[in-house]
Steps between C-alpha positions, in 0.01 A plus 500: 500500500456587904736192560731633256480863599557378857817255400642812299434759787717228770819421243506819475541566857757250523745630242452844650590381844756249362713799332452725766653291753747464243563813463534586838747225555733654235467879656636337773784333354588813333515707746691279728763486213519842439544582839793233543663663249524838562544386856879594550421833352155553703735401803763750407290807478265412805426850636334858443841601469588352168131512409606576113662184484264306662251638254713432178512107631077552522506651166720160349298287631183617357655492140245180500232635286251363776659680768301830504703604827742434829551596825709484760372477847687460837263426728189798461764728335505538142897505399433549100268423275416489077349790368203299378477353829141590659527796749187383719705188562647583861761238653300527773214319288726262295631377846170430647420311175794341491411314894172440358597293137882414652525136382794286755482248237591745219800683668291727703387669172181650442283561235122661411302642266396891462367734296622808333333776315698330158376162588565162738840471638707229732658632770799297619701561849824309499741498829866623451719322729894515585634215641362582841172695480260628289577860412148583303294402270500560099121604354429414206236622240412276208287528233124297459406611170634253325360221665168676515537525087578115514158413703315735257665250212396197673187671586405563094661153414301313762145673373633444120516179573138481671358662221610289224371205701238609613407608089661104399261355831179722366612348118476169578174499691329655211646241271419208754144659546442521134597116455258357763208745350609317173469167650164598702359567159645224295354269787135647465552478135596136538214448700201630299663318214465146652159573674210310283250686314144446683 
């Protein structure tokens, strides 16, 4: 039951890592799409000045119900953000996270993990570019709990699954353990039959 405990305990590692990665791939797809296409309109209201534009653009984009929340931010300057978007989350931080996780490979985009007072989110920095230069970066908030109520699924499947082995493994011991007592005996039975009487 230790072997099996131990063989249960790693596959479930693996799934859990497997559909995180997963998951984390498609956050990143997303967000790359959403921002390429509200780009023209990002593009168009580009400043403090038409900040109630800007934010209305935000506000579209996060009509993905895993989108908790958007900003814009031109270098450390917040232009507009989402009213669910966290307040504690400065530009000045999302930049320096940005350099950290900033994948060359992946269009420059980053992406990391955090946590909020409601629970896990993945925090996504995307680059907005013209044709020339990068003009700032798009932040985006999305939201962990439902991967973290898929793991808790696999979780409960995966120890399910151990236990009704582990019951069918414990079954068929006692059943294999009762038929070689039974053969033990019938053997000594055997035996003092065919000895000779002295």
């Amino acid at each position: 039951i230790v072997g099996l405990a131990l063989l249960t305990w790693a596959a479930h590692g693996v799934l859990v890592g497997t559909s995180r990665k997963w998951i984390e791939r498609d956050i990143s797809l997303r967000s790359r799409l959403a921002v390429d296409s509200a780009r023209r309109s990002l593009l168009r209201h580009w400043s403090l000045e038409d900040a109630s534009a800007l934010r209305a653009t935000l506000a579209d984009m996060t009509r993905d119900e895993r989108i908790m929340g958007a900003a814009a931010c031109s270098n450390n300057d917040l232009l507009a953000s989402t009213e669910l978007f966290p307040k504690d989350y400065s530009c000045r931080v999302m930049m320096m996270q940005h350099g950290r996780y900033s994948e060359p490979a992946n269009g420059h985009i980053a992406s990391w993990s955090a946590k909020l007072p409601g629970g896990s989110v993945r925090v996504t920095t995307i680059p907005l570019r013209t044709d020339r230069y990068t003009v700032g970066h798009v932040v985006l908030i999305h939201d962990l709990s439902f991967a973290e109520r898929r793991e808790r699924t696999t979780r409960d499947q995966i120890f399910l699954a151990f236990m009704v082995l582990a019951v069918g493994g414990a079954v068929e011991v006692s059943k294999r353990a009762r038929t070689s007592s039974g053969e033990r005996l019938g053997c000594n039975d055997s035996s003092r039959a065919a000895a000779p009487a002295t």
